[in-house]
N, C-alpha and C positions, 0 to 999 in steps of 0.2 A: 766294474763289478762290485757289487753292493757284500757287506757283510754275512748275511743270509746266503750268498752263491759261495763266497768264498769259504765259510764256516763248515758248510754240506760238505765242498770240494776236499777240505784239508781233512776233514774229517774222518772221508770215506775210504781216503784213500791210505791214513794212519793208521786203522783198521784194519787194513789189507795186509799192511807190511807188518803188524802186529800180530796176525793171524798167520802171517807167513812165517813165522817164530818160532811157532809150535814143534816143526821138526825138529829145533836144538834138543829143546827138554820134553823126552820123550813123554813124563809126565805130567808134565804142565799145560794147563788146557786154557787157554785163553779166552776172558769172556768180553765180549763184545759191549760196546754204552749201549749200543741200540737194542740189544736184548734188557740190558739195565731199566734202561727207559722205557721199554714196552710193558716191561712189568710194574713199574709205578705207575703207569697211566693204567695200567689195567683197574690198578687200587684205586684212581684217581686222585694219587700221592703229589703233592705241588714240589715239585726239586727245581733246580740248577745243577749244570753240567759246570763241575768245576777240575782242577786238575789238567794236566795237560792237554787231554780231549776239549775241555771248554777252553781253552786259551790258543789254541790251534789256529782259528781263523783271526784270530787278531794277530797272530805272531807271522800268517802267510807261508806258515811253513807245518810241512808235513812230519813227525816223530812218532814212532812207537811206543806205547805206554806197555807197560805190562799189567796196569791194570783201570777200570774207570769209577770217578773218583763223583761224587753226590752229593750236594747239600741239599739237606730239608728241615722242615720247621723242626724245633725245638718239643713240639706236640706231636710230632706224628712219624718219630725215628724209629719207634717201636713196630708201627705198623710198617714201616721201609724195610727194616730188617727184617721182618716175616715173611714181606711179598719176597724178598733177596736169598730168604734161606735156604730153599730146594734149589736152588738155582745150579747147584752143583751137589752130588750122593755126599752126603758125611760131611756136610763143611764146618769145618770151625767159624766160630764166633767169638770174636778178641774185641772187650768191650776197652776201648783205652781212655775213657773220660771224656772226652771231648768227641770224639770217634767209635766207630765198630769197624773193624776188618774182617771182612767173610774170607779168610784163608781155606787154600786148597788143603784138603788132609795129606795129601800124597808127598809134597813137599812144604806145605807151610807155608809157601807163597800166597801173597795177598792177593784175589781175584776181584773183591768189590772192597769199595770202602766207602761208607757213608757219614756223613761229617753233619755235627748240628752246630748252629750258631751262639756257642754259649761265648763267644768271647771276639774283640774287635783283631778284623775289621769283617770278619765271618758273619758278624751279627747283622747286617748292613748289604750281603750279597744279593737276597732276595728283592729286597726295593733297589737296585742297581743293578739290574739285568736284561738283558734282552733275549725276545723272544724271535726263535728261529722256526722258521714254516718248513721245516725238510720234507723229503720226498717220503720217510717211513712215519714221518707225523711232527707235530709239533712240540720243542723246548727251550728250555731258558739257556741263558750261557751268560756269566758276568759283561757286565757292558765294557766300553775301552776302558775308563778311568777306574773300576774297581777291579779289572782285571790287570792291570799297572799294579793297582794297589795289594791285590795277591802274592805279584810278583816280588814285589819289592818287601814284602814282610815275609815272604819266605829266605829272599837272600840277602835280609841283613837280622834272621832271626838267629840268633845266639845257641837257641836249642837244637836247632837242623844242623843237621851232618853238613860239611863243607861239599862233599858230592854232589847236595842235595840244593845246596845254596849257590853253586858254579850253575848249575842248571837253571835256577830260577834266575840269577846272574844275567845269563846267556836270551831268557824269555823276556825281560823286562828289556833288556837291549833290542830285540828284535822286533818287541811288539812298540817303543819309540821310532825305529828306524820305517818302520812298516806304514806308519799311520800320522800324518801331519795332525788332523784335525781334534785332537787332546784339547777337551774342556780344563784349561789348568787349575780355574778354580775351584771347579768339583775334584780333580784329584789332591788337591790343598789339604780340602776338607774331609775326604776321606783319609790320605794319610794322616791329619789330625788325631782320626781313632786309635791308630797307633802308638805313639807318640808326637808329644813337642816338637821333638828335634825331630823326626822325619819327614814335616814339613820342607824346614827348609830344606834338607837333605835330600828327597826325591825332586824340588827342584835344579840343585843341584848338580846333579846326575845326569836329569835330561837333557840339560845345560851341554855340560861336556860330550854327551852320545850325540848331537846332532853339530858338534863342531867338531865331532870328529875325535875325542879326547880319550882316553883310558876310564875309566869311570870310577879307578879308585879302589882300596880296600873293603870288604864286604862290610864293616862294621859300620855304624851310625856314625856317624860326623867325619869319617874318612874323608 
């Protein structure tokens, strides 16, 4: 099973179990990628599906997001967030610099969040992605080696909550253990964007997750 079955499959079925959520929080209303993405393509908005939803079929495993997570060009965030704004009555719009979050008014939870490329290795996603032919249409999802490369700068970034870094932690180990076929030297040079030291350190890592090893302290050179 090719990428493209496996991406749909994990995909669909994350959706389900994320939608099956909604009974907790009476006021929480959960919005679907694939409505995310029907409405950028309605714009004819060029995104990647990034975020747990896009890391899903490389990881072969199915999780619930609470929320789906977009990158788009640098030019045309403004129009993303337009097509995204009705997308729920009264949504807040939390512009964070790097990001917008469409938050629910009802609780303040994040429903969409649209991410631009001003900084590595974000910058870099679009030309590093593949495209997936699904059954509601077609989209991008970071490829293996930059979707490693997500991973691995979420869980050794210093600024993320430790929650947030056990999780990415947990995706970077999953998405090694899932996928022999790692171009090593395009993930080299993308962790390059990074930093120096990530380099060697995400070879490192891999090192150990496929001999079986602990993988270490989250920090860079652990």
């Amino acid at each position: 099973m090719g990428i493209v079955d496996f991406h749909e499959q994990t995909l669909r079925r994350s959706v389900q179990i994320a939608k099956a959520s909604e009974f907790l929080f009476p006021r929480w209303r959960f919005i679907s990628p694939f409505e995310v993405m029907r409405r950028l393509d309605r714009e004819r908005i060029r995104f990647v599906l990034v975020g747990s939803f896009g890391l899903c079929g490389w990881r072969k495993q199915t999780r619930a997001a609470g929320y789906a997570e977009v990158l788009v060009g640098r030019t045309v965030w403004q129009k993303a967030v337009a097509a995204l704004g009705d997308i729920l009555p009264k949504i807040w719009v939390c512009n964070l610099g790097e990001s917008v979050e469409l938050r629910q008014p009802a609780t303040g939870k994040t429903a969409v969040k649209v991410v631009w490329p001003l900084r590595h290795p974000y910058s870099e996603v679009i030309k590093n992605s593949e495209l997936i032919h699904g059954k509601r249409g077609s989209y991008r999802i970071p490829d293996l080696e930059m979707a490693l490369t997500l991973a691995f700068a979420d869980m050794t970034g210093e600024g993320r909550c430790w929650a947030d870094r056990y999780q990415a932690a947990h995706d970077f180990i999953c998405i090694v253990k899932a996928n022999e076929g790692i171009d090593e030297k395009k993930l080299l040079r993308l962790a390059s964007l990074i930093s120096s030291e990530s380099v060697r350190d995400i070879a490192v890592r891999i090192k150990r997750i496929r001999h079986g090893e602990k993988i270490g302290d989250l920090t860079l050179g652990a």
